[in-house]
N, C-alpha and C positions, 0 to 999 in steps of 0.2 A: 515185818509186821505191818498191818494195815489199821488203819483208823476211822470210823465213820464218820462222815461230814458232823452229824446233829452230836457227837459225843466230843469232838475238837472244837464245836463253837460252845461248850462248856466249860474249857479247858482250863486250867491256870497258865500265867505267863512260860512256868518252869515243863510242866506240862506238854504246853503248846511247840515250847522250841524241844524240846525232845523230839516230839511227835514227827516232826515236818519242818524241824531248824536245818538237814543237811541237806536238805533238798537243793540249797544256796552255798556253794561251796566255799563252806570256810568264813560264812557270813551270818552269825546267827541275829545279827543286827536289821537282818531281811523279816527272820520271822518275827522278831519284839516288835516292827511299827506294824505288820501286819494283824498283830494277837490285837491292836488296839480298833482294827477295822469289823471287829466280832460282831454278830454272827454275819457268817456268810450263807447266801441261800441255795449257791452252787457250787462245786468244785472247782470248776471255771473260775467263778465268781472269785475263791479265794488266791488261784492263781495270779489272776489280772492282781487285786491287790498285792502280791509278793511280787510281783516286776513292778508293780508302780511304787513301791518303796525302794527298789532300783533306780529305776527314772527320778526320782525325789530328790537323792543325795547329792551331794555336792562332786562338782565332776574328777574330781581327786582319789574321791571315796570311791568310786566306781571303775577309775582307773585300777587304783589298789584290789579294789574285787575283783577285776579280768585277771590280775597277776597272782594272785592267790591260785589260780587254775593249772595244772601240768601241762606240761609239756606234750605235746601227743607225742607217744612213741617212744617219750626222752627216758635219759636215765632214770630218776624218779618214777616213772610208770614201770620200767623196765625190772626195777627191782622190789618191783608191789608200796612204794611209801609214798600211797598218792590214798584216795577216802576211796571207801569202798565201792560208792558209785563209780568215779571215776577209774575204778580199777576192773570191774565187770562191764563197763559200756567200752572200754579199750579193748577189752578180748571178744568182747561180741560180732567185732568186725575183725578180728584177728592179730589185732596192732601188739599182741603179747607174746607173737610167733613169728615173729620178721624174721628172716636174713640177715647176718652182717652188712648186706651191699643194703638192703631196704635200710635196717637200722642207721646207718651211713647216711644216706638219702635223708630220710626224715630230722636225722640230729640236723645237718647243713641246712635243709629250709626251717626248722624251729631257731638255729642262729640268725640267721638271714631277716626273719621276721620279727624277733623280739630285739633285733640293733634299731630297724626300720619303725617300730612303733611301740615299744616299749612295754609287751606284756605278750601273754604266749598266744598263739593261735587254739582257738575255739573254737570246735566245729562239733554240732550234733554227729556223734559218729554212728547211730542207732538208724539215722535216716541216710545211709551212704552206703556204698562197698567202698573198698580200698580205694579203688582206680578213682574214685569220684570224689574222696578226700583228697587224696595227689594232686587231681586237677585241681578245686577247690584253694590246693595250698596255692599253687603257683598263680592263679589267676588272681588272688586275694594280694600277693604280695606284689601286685601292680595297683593295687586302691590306696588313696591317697588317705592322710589320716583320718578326716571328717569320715571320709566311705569306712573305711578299716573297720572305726570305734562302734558306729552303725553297724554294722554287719557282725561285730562280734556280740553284740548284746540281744540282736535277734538269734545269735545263736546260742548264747544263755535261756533267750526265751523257752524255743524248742527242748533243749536240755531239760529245764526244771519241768516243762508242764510235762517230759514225759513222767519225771520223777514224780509230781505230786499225781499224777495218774494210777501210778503204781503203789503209793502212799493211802491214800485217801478214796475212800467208797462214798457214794452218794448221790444226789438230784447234781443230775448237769456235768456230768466228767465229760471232760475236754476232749476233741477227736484226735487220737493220736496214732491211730491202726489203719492200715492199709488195707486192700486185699487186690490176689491176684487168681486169677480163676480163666479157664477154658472152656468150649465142649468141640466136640465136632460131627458133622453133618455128611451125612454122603447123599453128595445133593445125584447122585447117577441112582440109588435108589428113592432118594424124596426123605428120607428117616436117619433119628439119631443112629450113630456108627461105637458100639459099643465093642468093648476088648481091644480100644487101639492103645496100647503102649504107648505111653508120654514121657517124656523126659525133659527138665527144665535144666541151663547150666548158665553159671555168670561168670561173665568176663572180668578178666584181671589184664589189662594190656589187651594182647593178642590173644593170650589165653584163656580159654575156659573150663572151667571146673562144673562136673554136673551138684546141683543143690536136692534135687526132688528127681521122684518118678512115680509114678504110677499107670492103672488102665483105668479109660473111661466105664460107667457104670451100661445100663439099661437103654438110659435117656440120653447114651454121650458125652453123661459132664462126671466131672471126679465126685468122692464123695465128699471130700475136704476142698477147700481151697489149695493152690498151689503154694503161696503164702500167704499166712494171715494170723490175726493176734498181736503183731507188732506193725511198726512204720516196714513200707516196701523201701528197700534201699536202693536209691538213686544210683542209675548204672545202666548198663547194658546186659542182653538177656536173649537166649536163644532157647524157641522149643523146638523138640524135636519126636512129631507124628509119626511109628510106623503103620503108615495105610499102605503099603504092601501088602503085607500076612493079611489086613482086613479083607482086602479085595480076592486074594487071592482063597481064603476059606467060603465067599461066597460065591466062586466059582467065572469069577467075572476076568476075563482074559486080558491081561495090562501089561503081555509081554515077561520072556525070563530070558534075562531079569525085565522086571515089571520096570515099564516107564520112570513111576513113580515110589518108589520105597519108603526111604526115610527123608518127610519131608521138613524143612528145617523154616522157622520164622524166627527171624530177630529184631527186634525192637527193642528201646529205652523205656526208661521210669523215670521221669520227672517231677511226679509232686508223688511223695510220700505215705501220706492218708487219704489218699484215692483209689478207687477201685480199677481195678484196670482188667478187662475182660475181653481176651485174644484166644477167638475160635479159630477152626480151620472149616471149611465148606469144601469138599473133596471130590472127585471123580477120579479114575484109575490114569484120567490124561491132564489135568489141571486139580488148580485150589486156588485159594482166596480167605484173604482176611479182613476183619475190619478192626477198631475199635468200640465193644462193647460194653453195654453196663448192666 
């Protein structure tokens, strides 16, 4: 259920923590000082107030609120008795279908981490693929407490604003969606190159798994985004162009087999709510990409 901005700065106390009290897990203490900052004139706006009632608290209480959070991956998630956000943002990146050897893995660095600083690891998992949460743990579990405590609370932050995003309708919602989008060009005729087959696939390790496909339109480009509507998850990403079949139905001689076939670009994702726009520019002997917007 959703809420509109102008009908929750209405609200009554009881109300208000219904509305957008679990947004803060396990903290309905977040939305009561918040109810007292009413009205808010943006979504944002009521965001920033629910992490500065965070920031507010005594650094005990905040402690206690990172510990209140599961485990990634642990038992408790494992057997669904974790909130419901917490139990759909765990499966949206897969963490609900591990392996025994992954499950393994994950239990050993959620030990490892909660002896080292005293509360579970917390990571937006909405804005990650797997591989990028593994890194994330291990490279986390060399920050020293100060860094650690800092680092998990900006990862509360990301958390809840995606939550009150999805919560809450109104002036000023927080940027929390990504997108990723191509087109391609065949620069040996000068004009967009339409009916190329695409395929996107994301790395796990070594491996990759395809996410998408489709063919370019008229103009070259898809008709949807490759992903969009949500955060792009941080990771690694490979497309893959056949401008083969293109060249080859306009009758343009690229060798059989053709030089070029199935052309593959890989590249990362690094910021999450940013558009990331990776064309291909084609000849039946070469290609090139850049970074567009």
């Amino acid at each position: 259920m959703t809420v509109v901005l102008d009908d929750l700065n209405r609200m009554d106390l009881a109300a208000f923590a219904a509305a957008v009290g679990d947004a803060f897990e396990l903290a309905p203490w977040v939305a009561e000082a918040a109810h007292a900052k009413r009205p808010f004139a943006t979504v944002a706006d009521l965001h920033i107030a629910m992490m500065a009632a965070v920031h507010a608290a005594p650094h005990a209480a905040q402690v206690a609120f990172l510990g209140q959070h599961p485990d990634l991956a642990g038992k408790a998630a494992r057997a669904g008795a974790v909130t419901e956000e917490s139990k759909h943002e765990q499966a949206s990146v897969g963490l609900d279908t591990l392996s025994e050897e992954e499950f393994a893995r994950f239990h050993r660095l959620n030990d490892a981490y909660k002896e080292k600083f005293g509360f579970p690891f917390i990571v937006c998992v909405r804005r990650h693929t797997r591989s990028s949460i593994l890194q994330q743990f291990e490279s986390r579990l060399q920050n020293d407490e100060g860094q650690e405590f800092a680092a998990a609370v900006q990862e509360v932050f990301y958390i809840t604003r995606l939550r009150i995003a999805a919560k809450v309708t109104g002036e000023g919602a927080p940027q929390v969606n990504g997108r990723l989008s191509t087109h391609v060009l065949d620069t040996h005729a000068g004009r967009p190159a339409p009916g190329i087959a695409i395929e996107l696939y994301e790395f796990a390790g070594q491996q990759a798994h395809r996410i998408a496909s489709t063919v370019t339109n008229a103009d070259g480009r898809t008709d949807q985004p490759l992903i969009s509507g949500r955060p792009l998850p941080i990771g690694r990403y490979e497309l893959q162009f056949a401008i083969g079949d293109h060249f080859r139905s306009r009758g343009v001689a690229g060798g059989e087999p053709p030089f070029l076939d199935i052309v593959p670009l890989r590249f990362s994702i690094a910021e999450p709510e940013a558009h990331y726009h990776v064309p291909l520019l084609c000849t039946p002997w070469s290609y090139s990409t850049y970074r567009g917007s």
